[in-house]
VMD Tcl script that draws the C-alpha trace (Angstrom):
set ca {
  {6.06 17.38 -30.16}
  {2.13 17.97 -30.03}
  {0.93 17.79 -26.71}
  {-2.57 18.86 -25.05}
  {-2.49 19.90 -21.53}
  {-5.32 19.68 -18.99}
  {-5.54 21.84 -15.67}
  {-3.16 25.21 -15.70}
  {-3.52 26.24 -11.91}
  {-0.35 27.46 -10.94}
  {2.23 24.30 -11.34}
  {-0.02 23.68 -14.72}
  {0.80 26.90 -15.80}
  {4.73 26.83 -15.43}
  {4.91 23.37 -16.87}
  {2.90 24.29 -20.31}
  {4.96 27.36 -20.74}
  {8.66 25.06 -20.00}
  {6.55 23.19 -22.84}
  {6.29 26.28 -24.99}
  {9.66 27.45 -24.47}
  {11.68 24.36 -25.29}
  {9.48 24.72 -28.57}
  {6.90 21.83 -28.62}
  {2.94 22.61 -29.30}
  {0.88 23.08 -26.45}
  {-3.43 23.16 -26.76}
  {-4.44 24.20 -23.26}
  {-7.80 23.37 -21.60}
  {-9.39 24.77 -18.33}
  {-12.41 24.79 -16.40}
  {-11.64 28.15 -15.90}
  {-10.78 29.97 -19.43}
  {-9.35 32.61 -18.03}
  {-6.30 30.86 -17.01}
  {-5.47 30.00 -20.25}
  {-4.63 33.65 -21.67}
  {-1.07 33.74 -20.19}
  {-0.09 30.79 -22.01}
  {-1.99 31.77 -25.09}
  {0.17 35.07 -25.45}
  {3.18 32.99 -25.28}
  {1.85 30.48 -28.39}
  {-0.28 27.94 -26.45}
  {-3.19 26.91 -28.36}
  {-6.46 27.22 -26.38}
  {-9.27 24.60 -26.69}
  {-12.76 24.37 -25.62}
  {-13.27 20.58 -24.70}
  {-10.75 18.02 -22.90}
  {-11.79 15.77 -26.00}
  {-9.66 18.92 -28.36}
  {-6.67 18.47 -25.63}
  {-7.30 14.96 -25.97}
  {-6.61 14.58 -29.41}
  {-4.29 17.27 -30.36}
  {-1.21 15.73 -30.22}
  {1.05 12.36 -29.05}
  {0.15 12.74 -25.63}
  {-2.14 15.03 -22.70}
  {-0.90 16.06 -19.75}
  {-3.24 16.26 -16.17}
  {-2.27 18.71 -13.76}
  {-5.82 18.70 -11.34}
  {-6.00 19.42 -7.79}
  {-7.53 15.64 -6.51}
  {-8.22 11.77 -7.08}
  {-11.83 12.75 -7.77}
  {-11.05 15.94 -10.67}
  {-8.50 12.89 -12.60}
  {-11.03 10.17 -12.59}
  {-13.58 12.36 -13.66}
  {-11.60 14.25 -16.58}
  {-10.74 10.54 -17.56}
  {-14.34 9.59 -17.37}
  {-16.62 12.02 -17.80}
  {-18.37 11.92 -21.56}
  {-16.25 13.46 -23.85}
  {-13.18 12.91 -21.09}
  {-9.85 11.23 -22.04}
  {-11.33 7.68 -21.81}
  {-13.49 8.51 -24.27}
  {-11.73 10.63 -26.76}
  {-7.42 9.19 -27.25}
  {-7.10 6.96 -29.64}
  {-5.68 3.77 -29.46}
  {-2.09 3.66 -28.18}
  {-2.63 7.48 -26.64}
  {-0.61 8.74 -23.65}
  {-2.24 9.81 -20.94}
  {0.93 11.91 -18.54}
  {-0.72 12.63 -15.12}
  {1.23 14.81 -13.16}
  {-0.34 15.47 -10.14}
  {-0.31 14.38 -6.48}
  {-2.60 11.64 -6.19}
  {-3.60 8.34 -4.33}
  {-1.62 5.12 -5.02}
  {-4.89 3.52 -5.53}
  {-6.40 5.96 -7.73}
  {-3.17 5.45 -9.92}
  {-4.14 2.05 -10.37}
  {-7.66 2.28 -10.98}
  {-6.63 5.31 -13.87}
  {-3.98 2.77 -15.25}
  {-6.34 -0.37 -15.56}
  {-9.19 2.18 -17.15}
  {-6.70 3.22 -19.91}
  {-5.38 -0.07 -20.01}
  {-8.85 -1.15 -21.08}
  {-9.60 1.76 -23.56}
  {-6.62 0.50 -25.15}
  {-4.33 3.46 -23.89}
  {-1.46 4.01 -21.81}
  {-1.46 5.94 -18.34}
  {2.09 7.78 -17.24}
  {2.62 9.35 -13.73}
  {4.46 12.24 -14.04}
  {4.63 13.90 -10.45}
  {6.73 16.61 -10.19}
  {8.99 17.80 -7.12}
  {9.62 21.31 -6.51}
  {7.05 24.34 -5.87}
  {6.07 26.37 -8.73}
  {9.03 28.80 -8.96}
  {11.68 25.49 -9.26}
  {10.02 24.48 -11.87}
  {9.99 27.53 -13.72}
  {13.78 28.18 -13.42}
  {14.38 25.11 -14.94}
  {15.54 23.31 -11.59}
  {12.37 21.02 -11.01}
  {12.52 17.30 -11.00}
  {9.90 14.68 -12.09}
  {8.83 11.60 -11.32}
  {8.29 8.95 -14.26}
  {5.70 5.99 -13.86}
  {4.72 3.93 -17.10}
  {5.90 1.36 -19.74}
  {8.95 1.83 -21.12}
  {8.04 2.80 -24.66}
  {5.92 5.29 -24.00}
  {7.87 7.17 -21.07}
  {10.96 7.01 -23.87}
  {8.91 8.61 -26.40}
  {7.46 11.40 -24.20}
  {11.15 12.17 -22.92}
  {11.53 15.38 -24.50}
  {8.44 16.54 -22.58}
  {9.85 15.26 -19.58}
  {13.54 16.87 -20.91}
  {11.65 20.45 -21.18}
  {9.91 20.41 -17.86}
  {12.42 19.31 -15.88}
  {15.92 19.11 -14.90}
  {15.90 15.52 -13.96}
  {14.33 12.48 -14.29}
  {13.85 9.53 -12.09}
  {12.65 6.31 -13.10}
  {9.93 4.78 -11.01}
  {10.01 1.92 -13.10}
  {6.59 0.03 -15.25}
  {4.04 1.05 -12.51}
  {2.43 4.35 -12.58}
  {1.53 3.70 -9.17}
  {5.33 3.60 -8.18}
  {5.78 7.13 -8.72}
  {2.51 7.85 -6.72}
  {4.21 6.35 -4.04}
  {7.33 7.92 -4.24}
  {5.74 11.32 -4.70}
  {3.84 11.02 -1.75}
  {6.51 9.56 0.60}
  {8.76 12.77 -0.71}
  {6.00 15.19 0.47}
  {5.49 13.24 3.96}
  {9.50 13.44 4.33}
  {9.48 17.03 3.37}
  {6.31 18.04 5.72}
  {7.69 16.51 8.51}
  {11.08 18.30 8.14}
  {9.28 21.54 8.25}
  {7.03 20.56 10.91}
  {9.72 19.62 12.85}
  {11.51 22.67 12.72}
  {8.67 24.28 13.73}
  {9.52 22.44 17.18}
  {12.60 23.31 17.24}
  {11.78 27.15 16.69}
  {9.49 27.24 19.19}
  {11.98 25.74 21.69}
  {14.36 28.27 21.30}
  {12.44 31.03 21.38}
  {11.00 30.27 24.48}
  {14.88 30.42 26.05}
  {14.98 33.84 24.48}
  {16.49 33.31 20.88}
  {16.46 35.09 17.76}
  {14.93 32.78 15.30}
  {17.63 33.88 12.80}
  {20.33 32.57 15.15}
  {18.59 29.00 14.99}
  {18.24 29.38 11.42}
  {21.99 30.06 10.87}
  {22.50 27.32 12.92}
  {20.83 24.60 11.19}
  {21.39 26.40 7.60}
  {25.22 27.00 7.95}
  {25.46 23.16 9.66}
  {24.14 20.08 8.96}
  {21.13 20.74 7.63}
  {22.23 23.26 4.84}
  {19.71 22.37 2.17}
  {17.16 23.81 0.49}
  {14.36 22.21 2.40}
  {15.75 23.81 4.93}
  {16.77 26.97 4.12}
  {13.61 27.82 1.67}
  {11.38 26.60 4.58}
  {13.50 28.04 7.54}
  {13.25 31.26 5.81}
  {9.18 31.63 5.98}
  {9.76 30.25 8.92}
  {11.80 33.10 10.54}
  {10.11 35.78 8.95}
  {6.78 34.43 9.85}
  {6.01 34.85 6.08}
  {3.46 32.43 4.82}
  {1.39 34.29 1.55}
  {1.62 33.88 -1.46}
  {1.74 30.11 -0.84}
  {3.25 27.96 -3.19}
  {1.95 24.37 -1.31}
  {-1.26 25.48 0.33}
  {-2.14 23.83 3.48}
  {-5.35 22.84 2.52}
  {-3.84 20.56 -0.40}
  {-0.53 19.83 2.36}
  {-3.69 18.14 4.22}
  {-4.69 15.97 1.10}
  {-1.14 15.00 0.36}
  {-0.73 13.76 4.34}
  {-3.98 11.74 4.45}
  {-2.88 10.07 0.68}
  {0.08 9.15 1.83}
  {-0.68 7.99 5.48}
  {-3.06 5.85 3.52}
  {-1.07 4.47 1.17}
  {1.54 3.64 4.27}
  {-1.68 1.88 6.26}
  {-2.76 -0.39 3.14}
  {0.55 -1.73 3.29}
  {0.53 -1.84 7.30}
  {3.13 0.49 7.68}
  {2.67 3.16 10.93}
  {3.65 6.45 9.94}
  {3.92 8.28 13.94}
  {5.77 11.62 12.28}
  {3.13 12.13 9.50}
  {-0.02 11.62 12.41}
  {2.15 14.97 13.66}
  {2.28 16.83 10.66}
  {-1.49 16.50 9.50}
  {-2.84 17.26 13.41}
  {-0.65 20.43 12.78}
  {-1.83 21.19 9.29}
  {-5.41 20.58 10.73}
  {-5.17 22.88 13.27}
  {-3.52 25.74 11.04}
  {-6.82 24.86 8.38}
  {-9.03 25.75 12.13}
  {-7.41 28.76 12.38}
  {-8.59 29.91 8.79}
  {-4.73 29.43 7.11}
  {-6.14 26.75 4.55}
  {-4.45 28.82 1.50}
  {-1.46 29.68 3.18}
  {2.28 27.91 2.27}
  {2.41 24.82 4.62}
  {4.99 25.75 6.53}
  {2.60 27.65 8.65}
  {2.57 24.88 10.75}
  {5.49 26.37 12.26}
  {3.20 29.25 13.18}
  {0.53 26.30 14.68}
  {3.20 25.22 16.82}
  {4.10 28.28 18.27}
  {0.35 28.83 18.92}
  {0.55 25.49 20.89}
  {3.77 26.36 22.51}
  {1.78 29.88 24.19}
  {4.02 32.27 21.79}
  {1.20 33.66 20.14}
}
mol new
graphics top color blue
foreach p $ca { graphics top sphere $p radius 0.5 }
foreach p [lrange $ca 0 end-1] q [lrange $ca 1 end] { graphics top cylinder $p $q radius 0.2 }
display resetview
């Protein structure tokens, strides 16, 4: 398939070059030009407008940092609003608000278009071996014929269902889940190593018990080695993901005590100038709390 492709930051950048390498045709566009020369060496097709990326194919994919960079590369003049045609696919995979989901959807939905979130789970280096999953929001017709994008950037599907705003939801209930795991182990770190433990011990503990998982072990890792750069979920956008998702949980009047925790620790690691490092330095906040550091 033709497909344009709109933000390649880091997880931009893995998924247009899964794109590439399962063989479909990719025009890239960035703010910044310069990030498109990776994926231009490997066959991309660089373009100097999002109304090119717009129109070069079946379908454009988003991968931007916030609500506010989506609606405004869907609205801006010369933005995707403005320049699919009838019937195009607009594949937005990045972490944003439930509502700004549905304000994106009914825009499209007005231009005559279709809106798909596409969310994916797994940092940058999942994806790229092949092991990431994604997240699938949107009528049926048009997720079926974007599957072999969806085939080529990830391992697995899962169906949200009709409503783009579904897999918002999901998405952001999967990073609050996630967060809080880590930020709970960061307790339970600090615990033990003010009885005198070796943080590998508790590792092996949880890692070789019940809790032998990825989430776990990836994030126990950093964890024990107090190893936080190069980050591959920054704490600044960690922060961002929190607040959209304890939002989302209080428009539906649903308390959310563990995720107040994990942004007042993601906070505090932001105060202590860690914004761009992995988000499991919150482990590193608690111990600062806990009088280890």
């Amino acid at each position: 398939m033709k497909v344009g492709f709109v933000g390649v930051g880091g997880m931009g950048q893995v998924m247009a070059r899964r794109l590439l390498e399962a063989g479909h045709e990719v025009a890239v566009y960035n703010r910044t030009p310069e990030k498109t020369k990776a994926l231009t060496a490997h066959g991309a097709r660089a373009v100097a407008s999002l109304a090119e990326a717009a129109k070069y194919g079946e379908a454009v994919f988003t991968m931007v940092t916030d609500d506010a960079a989506v609606i405004d590369v869907a609205g801006r003049a010369g933005g995707l609003l403005a320049s699919l045609p009838k019937g195009g696919i607009h594949i937005c995979s990045g972490t944003h608000s439930v509502a700004a989901m549905r304000r994106l959807a009914a825009l499209h939905a007005d231009a005559g278009q279709l809106l798909i979130a596409a969310p994916m789970l797994g940092r940058p280096e999942v994806v790229a071996s092949g092991q990431g999953s994604v997240l699938i929001g949107g009528a049926k017709e048009a997720v079926e014929r974007c599957r072999p994008l969806f085939a080529a950037i990830a391992r697995r599907s899962f169906d949200a269902g009709a409503d783009p705003a579904a897999a918002a939801a999901i998405k952001l209930t999967h990073n609050l889940v996630l967060g809080c795991a880590i930020e709970a182990m960061g307790e339970g770190f600090a615990v033990v190593r003010k009885y005198g433990v070796a943080p590998e011990v508790f590792y092996d503990v949880l890692t070789e018990g019940l809790f032998g998982c990825s989430a776990y072990k990836v994030y126990g890792k950093f964890i024990v080695e107090d190893r936080y750069l190069p980050a591959g979920h920054k704490t600044v956008v960690a922060l961002k993901d929190a607040n959209l998702a304890l939002a989302a949980a209080e428009a539906v009047s649903v308390p959310l005590p563990s995720g107040n925790a994990l942004r007042d620790r993601l906070i505090g690691a932001i105060a202590h100038g860690e914004g761009d490092h992995d988000w499991a330095v919150v482990a590193r906040e608690q111990a600062r709390a806990s009088g280890l550091l």
